[in-house]
N, C-alpha and C positions, 0 to 999 in steps of 0.2 A: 363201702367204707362207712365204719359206723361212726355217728360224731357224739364228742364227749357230751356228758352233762355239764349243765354251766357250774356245781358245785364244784366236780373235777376240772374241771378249767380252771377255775380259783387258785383252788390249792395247786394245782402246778405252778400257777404264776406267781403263788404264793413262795412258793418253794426258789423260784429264777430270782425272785427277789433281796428273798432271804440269803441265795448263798453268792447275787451279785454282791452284796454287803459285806457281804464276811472274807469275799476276796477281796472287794475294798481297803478292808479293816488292816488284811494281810500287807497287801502292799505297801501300805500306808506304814504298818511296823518294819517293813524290809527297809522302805526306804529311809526311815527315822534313823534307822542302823547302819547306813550308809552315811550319811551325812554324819553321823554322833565317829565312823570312822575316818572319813572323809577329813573331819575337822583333827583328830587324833592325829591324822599323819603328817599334816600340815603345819601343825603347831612343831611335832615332833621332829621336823624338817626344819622349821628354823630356828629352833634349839639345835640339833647336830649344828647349822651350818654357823649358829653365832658361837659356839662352844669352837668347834673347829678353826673358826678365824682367831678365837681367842689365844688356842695352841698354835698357829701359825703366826703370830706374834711376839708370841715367847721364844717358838723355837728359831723366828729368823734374829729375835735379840742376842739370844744364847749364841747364836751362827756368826755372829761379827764379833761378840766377845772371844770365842774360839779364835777365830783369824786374830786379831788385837793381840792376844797373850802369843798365837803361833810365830806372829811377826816377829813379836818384843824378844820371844828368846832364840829365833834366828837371827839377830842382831847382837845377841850376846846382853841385854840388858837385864836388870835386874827387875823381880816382879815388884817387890815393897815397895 
């Protein structure tokens, strides 16, 4: 087995180096991009769920005025 030159040893290691970093670099972007959607959906989730209690509010107020006036004119009453 013949063994390298230490030049060639370098730049290999040189090489493990450089592209440990750059897979660094990557991840480091992946995971930026996680988190930046991460936060996206989170936010976007409790927007749906306050917007949605907002309409379930209305529509249970709307839901008793319906009964109110269904009552009043199965009574025979006048709405005015």
């Amino acid at each position: 087995m013949a063994s390298r030159d230490p030049q060639t040893q370098m730049t290999l290691v040189q090489r493990q180096i450089q592209q440990d970093w750059a897979n660094r670099e990557y991840i480091e972007v992946i995971t930026g991009s996680i988190k930046k959607i991460s936060d996206f959906l989170n936010s976007f989730d409790l927007s749906c769920r306050s917007r949605l209690a907002t309409l379930n509010e209305k529509l249970t107020s709307l839901e008793r005025r319906v009964e109110y006036i269904e009552a009043r004119v199965t009574k025979g009453e006048t709405l005015s």
